[in-house]
DRENTORMI-724813 format. One record per atom (N, C-alpha, C): residue number from 1; atom name; x, z negated, y. Coordinates in Angstrom, 3 decimals, always signed. Example, Ala and Ser with C-alpha at 12.3 -4.5 7.8 and 13.67 -1.06 7.14 Angstrom:
2
  num  atomo        xx        zz        yy
    1      N   +13.190    -7.800    -5.690
    1     CA   +12.300    -7.800    -4.500
    1      C   +13.200    -7.800    -3.300
    2      N   +12.850    -7.080    -2.250
    2     CA   +13.670    -7.140    -1.060
    2      C   +12.900    -7.870    +0.030
END
This chain:
154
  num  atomo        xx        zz        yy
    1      N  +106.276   +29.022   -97.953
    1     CA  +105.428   +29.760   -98.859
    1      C  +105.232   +28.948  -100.133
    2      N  +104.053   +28.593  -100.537
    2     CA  +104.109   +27.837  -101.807
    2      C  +102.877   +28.910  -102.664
    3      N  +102.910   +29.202  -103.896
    3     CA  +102.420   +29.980  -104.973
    3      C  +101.326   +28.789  -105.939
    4      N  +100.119   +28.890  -105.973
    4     CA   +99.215   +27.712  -106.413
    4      C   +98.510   +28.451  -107.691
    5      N   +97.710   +27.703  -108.478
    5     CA   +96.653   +28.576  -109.376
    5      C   +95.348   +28.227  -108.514
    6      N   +94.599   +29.554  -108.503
    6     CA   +93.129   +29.452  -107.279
    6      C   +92.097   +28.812  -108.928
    7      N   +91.708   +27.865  -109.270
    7     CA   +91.033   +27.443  -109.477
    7      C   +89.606   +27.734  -109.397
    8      N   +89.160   +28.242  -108.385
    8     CA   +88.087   +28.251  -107.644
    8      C   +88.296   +29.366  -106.440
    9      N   +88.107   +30.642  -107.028
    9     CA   +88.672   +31.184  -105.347
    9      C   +87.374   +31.113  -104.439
   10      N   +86.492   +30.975  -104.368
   10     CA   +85.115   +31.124  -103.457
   10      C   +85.655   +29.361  -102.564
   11      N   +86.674   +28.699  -102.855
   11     CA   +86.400   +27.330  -102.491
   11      C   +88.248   +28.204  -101.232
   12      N   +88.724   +29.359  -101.301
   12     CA   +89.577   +29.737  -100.287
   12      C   +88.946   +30.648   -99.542
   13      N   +89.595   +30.603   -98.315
   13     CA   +89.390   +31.404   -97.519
   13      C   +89.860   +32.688   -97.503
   14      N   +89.709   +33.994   -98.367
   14     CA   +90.137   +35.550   -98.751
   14      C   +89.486   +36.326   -97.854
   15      N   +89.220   +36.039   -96.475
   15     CA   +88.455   +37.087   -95.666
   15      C   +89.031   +38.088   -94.799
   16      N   +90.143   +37.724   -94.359
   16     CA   +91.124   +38.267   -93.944
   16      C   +92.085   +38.700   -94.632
   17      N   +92.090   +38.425   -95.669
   17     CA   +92.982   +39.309   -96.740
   17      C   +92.401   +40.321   -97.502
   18      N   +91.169   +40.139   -97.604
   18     CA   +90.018   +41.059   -98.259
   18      C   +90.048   +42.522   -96.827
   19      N   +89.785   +41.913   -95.910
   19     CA   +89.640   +42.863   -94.666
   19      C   +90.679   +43.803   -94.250
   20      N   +92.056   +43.358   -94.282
   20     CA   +92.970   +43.831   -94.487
   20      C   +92.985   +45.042   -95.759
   21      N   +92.769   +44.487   -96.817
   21     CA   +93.094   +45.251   -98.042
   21      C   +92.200   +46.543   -98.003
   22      N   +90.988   +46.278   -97.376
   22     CA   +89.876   +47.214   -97.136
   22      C   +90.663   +48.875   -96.368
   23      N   +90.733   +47.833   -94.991
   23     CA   +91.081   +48.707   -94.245
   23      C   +92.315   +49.380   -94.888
   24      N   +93.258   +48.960   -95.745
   24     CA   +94.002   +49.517   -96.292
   24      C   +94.076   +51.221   -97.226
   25      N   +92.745   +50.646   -97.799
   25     CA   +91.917   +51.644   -98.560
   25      C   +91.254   +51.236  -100.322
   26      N   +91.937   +50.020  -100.316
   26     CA   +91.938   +48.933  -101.443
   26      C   +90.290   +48.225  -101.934
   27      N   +89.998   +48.546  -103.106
   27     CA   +88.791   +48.140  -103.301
   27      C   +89.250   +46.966  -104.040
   28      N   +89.736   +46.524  -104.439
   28     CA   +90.053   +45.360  -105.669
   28      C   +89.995   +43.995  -105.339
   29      N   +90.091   +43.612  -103.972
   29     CA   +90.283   +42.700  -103.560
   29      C   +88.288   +42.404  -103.463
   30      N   +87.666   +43.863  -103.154
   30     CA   +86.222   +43.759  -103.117
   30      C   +86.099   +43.157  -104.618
   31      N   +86.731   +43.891  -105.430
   31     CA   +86.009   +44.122  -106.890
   31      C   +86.383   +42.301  -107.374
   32      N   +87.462   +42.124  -107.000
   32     CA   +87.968   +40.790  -107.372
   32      C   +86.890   +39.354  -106.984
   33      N   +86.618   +39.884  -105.914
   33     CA   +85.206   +38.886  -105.472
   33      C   +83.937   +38.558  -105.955
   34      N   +83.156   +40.207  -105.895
   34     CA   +82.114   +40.474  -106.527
   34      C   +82.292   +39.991  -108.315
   35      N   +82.841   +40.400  -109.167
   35     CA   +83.555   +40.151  -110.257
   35      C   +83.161   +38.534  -110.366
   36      N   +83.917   +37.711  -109.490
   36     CA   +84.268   +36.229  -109.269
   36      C   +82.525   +35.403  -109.491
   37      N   +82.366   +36.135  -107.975
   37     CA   +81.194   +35.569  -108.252
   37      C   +79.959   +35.919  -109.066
   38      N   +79.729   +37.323  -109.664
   38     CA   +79.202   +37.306  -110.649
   38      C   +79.149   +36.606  -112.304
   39      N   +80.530   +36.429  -111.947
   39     CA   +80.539   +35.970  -113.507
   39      C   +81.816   +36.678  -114.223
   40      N   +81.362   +37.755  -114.227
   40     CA   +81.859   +38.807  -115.115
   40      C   +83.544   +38.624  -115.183
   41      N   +84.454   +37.858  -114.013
   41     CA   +86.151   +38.153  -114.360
   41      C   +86.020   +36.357  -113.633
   42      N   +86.438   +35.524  -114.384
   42     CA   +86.739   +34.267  -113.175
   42      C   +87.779   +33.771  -113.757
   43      N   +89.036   +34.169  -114.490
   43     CA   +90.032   +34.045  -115.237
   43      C   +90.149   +32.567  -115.538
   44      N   +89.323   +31.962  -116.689
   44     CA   +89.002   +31.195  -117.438
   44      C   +89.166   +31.281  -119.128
   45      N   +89.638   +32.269  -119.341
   45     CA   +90.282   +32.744  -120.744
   45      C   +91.619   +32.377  -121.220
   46      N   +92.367   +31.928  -122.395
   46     CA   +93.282   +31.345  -122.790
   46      C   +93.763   +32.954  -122.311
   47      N   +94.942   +32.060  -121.694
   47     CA   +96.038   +32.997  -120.795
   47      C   +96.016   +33.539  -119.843
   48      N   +94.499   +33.252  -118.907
   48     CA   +94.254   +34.086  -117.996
   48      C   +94.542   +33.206  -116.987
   49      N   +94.689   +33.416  -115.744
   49     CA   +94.896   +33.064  -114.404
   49      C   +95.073   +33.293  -113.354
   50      N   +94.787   +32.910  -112.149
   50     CA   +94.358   +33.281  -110.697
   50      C   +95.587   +32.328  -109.646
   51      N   +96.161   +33.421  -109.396
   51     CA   +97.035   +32.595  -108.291
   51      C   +96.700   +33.370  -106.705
   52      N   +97.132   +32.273  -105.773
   52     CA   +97.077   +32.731  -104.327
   52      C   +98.406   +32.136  -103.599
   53      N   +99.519   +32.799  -102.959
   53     CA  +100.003   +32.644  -101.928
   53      C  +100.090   +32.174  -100.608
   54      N  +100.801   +31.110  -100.162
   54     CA  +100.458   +30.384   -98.758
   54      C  +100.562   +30.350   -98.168
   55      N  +100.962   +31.049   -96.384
   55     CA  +102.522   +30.881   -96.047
   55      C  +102.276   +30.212   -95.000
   56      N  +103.111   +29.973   -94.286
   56     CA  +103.368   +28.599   -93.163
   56      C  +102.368   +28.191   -92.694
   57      N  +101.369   +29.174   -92.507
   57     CA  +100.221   +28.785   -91.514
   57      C   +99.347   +28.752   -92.074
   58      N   +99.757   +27.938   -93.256
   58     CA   +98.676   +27.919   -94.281
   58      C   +97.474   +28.908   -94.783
   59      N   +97.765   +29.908   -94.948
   59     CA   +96.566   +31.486   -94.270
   59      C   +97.546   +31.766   -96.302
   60      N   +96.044   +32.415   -96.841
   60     CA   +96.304   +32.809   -98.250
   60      C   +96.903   +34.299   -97.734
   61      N   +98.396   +34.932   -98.120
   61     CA   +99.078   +36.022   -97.479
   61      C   +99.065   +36.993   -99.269
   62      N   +98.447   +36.366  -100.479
   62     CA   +99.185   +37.196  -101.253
   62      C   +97.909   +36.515  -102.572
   63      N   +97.572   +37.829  -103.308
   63     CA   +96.634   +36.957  -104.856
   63      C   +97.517   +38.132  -106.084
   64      N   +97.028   +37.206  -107.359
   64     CA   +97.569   +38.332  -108.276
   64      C   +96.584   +37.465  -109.366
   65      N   +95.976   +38.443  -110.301
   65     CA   +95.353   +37.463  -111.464
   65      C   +95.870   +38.424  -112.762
   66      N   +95.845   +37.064  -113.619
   66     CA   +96.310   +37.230  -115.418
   66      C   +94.992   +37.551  -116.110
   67      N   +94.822   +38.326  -117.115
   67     CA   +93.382   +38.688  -118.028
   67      C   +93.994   +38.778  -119.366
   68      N   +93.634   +38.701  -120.087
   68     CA   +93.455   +39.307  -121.580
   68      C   +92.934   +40.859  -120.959
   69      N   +94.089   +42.120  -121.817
   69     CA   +93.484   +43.357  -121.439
   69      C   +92.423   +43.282  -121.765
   70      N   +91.250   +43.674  -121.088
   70     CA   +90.066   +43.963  -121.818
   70      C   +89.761   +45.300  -122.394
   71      N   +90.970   +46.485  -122.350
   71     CA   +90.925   +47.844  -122.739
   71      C   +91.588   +47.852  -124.165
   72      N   +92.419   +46.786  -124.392
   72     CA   +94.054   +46.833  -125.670
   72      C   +92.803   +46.719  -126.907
   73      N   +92.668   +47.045  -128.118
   73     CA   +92.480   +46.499  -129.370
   73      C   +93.245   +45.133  -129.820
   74      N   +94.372   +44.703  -129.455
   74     CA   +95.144   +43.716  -129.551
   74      C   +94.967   +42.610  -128.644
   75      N   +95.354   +41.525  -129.313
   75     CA   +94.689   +40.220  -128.527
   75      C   +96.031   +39.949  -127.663
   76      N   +97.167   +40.703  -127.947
   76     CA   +98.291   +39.591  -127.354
   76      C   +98.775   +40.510  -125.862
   77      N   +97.867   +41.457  -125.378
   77     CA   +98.337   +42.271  -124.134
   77      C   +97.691   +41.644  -123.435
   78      N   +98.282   +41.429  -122.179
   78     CA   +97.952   +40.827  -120.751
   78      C   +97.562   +41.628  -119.616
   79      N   +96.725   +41.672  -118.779
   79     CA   +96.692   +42.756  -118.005
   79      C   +96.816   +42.134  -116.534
   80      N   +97.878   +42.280  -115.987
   80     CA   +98.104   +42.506  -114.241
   80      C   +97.138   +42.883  -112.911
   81      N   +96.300   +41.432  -112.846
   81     CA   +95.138   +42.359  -112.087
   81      C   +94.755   +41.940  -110.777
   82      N   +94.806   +43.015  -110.249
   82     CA   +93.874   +42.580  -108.526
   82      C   +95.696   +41.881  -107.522
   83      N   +96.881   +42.371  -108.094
   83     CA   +98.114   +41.826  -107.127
   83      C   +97.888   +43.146  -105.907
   84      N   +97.847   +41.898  -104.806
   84     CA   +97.691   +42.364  -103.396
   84      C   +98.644   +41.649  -102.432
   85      N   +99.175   +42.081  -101.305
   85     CA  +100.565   +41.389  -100.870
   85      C  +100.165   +41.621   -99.361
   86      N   +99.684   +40.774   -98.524
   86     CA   +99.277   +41.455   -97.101
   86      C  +100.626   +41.705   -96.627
   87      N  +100.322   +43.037   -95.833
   87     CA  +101.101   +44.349   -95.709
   87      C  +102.404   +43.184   -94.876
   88      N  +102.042   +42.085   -93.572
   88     CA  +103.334   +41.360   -93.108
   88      C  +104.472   +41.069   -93.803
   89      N  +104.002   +41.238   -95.384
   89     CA  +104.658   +39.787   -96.007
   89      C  +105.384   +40.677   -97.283
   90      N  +105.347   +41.669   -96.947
   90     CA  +105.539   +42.698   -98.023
   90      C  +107.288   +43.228   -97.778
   91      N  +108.022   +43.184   -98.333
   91     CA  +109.391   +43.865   -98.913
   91      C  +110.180   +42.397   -98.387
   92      N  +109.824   +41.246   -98.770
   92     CA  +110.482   +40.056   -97.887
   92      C  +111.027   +39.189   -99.627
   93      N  +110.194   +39.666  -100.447
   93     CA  +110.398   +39.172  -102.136
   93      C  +109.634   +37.930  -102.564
   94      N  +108.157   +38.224  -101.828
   94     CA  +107.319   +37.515  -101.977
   94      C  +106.836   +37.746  -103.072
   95      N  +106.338   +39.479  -103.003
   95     CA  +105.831   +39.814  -104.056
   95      C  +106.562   +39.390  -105.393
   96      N  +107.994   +39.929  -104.888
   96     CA  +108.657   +39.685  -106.123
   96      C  +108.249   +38.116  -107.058
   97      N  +108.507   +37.384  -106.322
   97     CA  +108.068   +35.763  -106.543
   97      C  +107.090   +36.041  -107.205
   98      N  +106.216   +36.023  -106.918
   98     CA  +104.967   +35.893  -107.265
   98      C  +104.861   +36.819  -108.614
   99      N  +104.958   +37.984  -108.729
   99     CA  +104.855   +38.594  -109.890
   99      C  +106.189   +37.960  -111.373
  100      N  +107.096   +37.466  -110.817
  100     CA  +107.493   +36.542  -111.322
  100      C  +106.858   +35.335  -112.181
  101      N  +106.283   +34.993  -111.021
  101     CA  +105.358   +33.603  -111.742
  101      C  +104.510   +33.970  -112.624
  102      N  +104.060   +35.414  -112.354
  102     CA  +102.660   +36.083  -113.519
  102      C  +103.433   +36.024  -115.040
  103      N  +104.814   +36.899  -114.982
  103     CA  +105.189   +36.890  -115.816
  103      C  +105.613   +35.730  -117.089
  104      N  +106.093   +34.898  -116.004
  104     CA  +106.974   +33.359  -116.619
  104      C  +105.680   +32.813  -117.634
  105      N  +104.291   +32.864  -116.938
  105     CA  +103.410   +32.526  -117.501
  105      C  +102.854   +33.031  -118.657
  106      N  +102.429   +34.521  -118.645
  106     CA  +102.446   +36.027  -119.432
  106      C  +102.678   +35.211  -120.678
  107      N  +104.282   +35.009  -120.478
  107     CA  +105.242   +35.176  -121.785
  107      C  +104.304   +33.623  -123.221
  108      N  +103.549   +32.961  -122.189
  108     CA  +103.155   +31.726  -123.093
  108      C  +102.240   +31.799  -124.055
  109      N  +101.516   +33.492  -123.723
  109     CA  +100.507   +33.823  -124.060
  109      C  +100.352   +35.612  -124.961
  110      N  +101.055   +35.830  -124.282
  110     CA  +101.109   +37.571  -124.172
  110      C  +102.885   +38.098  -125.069
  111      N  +102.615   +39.480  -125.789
  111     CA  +103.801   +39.696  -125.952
  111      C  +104.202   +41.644  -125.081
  112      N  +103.075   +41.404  -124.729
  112     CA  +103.276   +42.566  -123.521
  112      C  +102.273   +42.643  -122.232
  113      N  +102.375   +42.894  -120.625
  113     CA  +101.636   +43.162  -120.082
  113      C  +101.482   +44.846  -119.611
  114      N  +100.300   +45.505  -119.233
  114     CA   +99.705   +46.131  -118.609
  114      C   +99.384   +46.239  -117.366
  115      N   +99.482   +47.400  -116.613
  115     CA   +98.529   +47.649  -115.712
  115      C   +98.308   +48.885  -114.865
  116      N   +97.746   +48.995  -114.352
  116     CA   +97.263   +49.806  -113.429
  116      C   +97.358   +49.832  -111.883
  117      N   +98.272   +51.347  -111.690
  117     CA   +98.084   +51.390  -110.012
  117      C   +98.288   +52.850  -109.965
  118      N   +97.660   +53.477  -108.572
  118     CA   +97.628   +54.724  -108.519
  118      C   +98.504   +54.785  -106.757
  119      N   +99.175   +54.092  -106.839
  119     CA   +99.853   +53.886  -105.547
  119      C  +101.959   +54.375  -105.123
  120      N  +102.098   +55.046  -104.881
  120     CA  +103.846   +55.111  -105.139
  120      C  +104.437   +53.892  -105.006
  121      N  +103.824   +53.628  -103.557
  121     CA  +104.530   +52.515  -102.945
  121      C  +104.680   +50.954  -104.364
  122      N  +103.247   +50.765  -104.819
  122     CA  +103.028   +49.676  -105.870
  122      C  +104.149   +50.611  -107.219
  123      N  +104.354   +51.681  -107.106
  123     CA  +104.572   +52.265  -108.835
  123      C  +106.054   +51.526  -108.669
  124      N  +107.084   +52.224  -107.640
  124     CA  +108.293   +51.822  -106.977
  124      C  +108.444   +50.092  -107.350
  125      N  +107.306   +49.708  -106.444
  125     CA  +107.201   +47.664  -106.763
  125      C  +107.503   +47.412  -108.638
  126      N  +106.809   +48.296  -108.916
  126     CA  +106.570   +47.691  -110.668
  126      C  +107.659   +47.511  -110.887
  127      N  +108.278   +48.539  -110.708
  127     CA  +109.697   +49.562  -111.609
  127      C  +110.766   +48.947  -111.459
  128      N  +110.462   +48.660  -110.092
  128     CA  +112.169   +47.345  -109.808
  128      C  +112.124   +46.218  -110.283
  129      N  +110.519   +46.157  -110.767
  129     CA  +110.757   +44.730  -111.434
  129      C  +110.789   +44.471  -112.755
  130      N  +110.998   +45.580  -113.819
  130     CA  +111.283   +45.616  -115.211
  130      C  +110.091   +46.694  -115.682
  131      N  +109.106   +46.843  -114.932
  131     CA  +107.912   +47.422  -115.686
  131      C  +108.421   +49.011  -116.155
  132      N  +108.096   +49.486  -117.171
  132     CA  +108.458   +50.730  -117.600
  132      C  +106.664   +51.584  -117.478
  133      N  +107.217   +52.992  -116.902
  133     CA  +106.114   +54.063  -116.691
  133      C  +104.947   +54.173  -117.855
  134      N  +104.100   +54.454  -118.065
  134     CA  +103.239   +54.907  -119.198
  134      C  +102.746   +55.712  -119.007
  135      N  +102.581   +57.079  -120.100
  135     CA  +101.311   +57.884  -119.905
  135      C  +101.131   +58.265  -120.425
  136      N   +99.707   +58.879  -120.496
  136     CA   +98.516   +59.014  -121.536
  136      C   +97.604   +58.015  -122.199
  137      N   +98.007   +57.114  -121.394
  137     CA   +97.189   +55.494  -121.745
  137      C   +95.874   +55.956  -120.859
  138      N   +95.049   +55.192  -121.452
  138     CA   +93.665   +54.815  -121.125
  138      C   +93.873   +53.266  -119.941
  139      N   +93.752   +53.634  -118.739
  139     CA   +93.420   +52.559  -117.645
  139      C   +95.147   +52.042  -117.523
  140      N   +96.325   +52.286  -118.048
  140     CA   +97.152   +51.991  -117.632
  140      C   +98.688   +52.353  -117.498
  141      N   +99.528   +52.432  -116.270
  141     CA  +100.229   +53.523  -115.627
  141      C  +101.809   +52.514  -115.868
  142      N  +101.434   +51.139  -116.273
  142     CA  +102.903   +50.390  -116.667
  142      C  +102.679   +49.461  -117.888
  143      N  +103.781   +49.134  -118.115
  143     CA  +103.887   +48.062  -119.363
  143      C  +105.352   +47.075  -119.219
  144      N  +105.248   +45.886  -119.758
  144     CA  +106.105   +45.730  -119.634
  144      C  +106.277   +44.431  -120.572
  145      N  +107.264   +44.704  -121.597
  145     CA  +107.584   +44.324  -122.472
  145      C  +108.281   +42.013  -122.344
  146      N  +107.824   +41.698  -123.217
  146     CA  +107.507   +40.224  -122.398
  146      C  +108.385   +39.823  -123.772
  147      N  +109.359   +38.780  -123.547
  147     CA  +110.008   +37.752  -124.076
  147      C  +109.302   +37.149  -124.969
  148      N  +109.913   +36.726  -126.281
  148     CA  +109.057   +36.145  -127.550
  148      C  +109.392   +34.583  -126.661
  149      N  +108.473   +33.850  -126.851
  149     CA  +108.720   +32.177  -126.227
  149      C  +108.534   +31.472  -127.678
  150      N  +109.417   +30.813  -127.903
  150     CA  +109.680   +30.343  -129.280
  150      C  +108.110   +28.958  -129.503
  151      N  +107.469   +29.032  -128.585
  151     CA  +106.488   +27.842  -128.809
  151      C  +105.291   +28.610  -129.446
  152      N  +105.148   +29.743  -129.184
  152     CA  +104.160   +31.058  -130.074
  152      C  +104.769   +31.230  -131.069
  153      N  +105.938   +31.475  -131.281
  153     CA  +106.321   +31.329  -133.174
  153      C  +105.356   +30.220  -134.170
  154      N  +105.639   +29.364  -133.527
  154     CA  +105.180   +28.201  -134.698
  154      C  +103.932   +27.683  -134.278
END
């Protein structure tokens, strides 16, 4: 399994992970595309970023992208967007990995992330991984409080 930044996602192959996610009941992986190629989200913003997952058979098994919230008044919230884990590859600590790497990164940029899911199964995922509940927020159901990185001090 190797964890990359998608650069370019229209230049991977997401068709079978998109199809999957569908049938799942998952629009995001749609929205993540359409988005892409419109213009409108291609995580090209200081701090933003697009990763994809690899696994043996070289087949993209996992995406997660970094944003500047676009909901926060504050410049330094990060928002958690479009993490999808095809269902094989799921409770193995892939995800974990990977949301890992969002974070490690997060911290270079961000002094808190956000996000949104209306899912148990994903709420459960957050929670074990440090994210604390929210509510009464506008567009978002976690937060999670991010490490000062002493290279943003100065």
């Amino acid at each position: 399994m190797k964890i990359i930044r998608l650069t370019y996602l229209m230049e991977h192959d997401i068709k079978e992970l998109l199809m999957e996610s569908q049938q799942e009941g998952f629009a995001f992986l749609t929205k993540l595309i359409a988005e892409y190629k419109n213009g409108q989200n291609v995580f090209n913003k200081t701090g933003e970023r697009l990763w994809g997952v690899y696994g043996e058979q070289n087949q993209l098994i996992a995406v997660a992208g970094l944003n500047q919230d676009p909901y926060s008044k504050c410049a330094n919230v990060g928002r958690v967007r479009r993490f999808y884990v095809s269902a094989q590859f799921r409770r193995k600590g892939m995800g974990k990995r990977l949301l890992k790497e969002v974070i490690h990164y997060a911290e270079n940029y961000y002094d808190t992330l956000v996000l949104y899911t209306n899912t148990d199964e994903a709420k459960l995922f957050y929670e074990r991984n440090g994210f604390k509940r929210v509510y009464n927020q506008h567009k978002i159901t976690h937060e999670y409080k991010l490490k000062i990185n002493i290279l943003n001090v100065y």
